[in-house]
Steps between C-alpha positions, in 0.01 A plus 500: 500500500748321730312206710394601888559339812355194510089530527563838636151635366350223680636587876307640763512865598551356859833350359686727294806695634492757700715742277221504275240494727723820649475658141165449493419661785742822410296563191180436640485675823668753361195638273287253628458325249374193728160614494428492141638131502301418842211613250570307237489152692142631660593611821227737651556794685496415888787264329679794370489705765634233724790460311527881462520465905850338423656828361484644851679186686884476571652337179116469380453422144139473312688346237668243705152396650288496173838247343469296755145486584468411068745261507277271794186559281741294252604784258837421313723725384395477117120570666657842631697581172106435354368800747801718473457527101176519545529850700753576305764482784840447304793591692347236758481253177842573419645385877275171452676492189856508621402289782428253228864610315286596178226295558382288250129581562247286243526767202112619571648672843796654320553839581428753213743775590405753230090443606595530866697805440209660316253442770699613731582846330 
């Protein structure tokens, strides 16, 4: 794999660019796809239905608020990659990916195309 940016997987959600943060949000406002991750990290469900609140202001985005409101509990990008594979959420992997231009993930959080293509199916 070709090297990433430097210490990319260590930089805070509150940091990254918006372009991604942009893609992010196109994917998973979209199908909503923000909840399952708002889950994962323990959110409870007054939480969830505040940020579902979002979806109904000008420009809102659940997505954008559940990024940002990660990335001040600390969360790095490499921790979201971690919670995206872990619901199975890879065309959201793939943007942190390119973000990264081919990341160069420690090989534990290497995607496994042909398993996440199964599970998928």
């Amino acid at each position: 794999m070709a090297s990433c940016k430097p210490d990319i997987a260590n930089t805070s959600l509150c940091d990254i660019d918006f372009s991604v943060t942009n893609a992010l949000m196109r994917a998973m406002d979209f199908d909503e796809g923000w909840e399952e991750l708002a889950s994962k990290v323990g959110y409870n469900t007054q939480q969830v239905l505040r940020l579902r609140d979002f979806r109904y202001r000008p420009n809102g985005s659940p997505t954008n608020i559940l990024l940002w409101e990660l990335g001040c509990e600390g969360y790095k990008v490499l921790d979201l990659y971690e919670k995206l594979k872990a619901i199975r959420r890879k065309r959201e992997m793939e943007i942190l990916e390119e973000y990264g231009k081919l990341f160069s993930f420690p090989h534990e959080f290497c995607i496994d195309m042909k398993k996440c293509h199964t599970v998928n199916q």
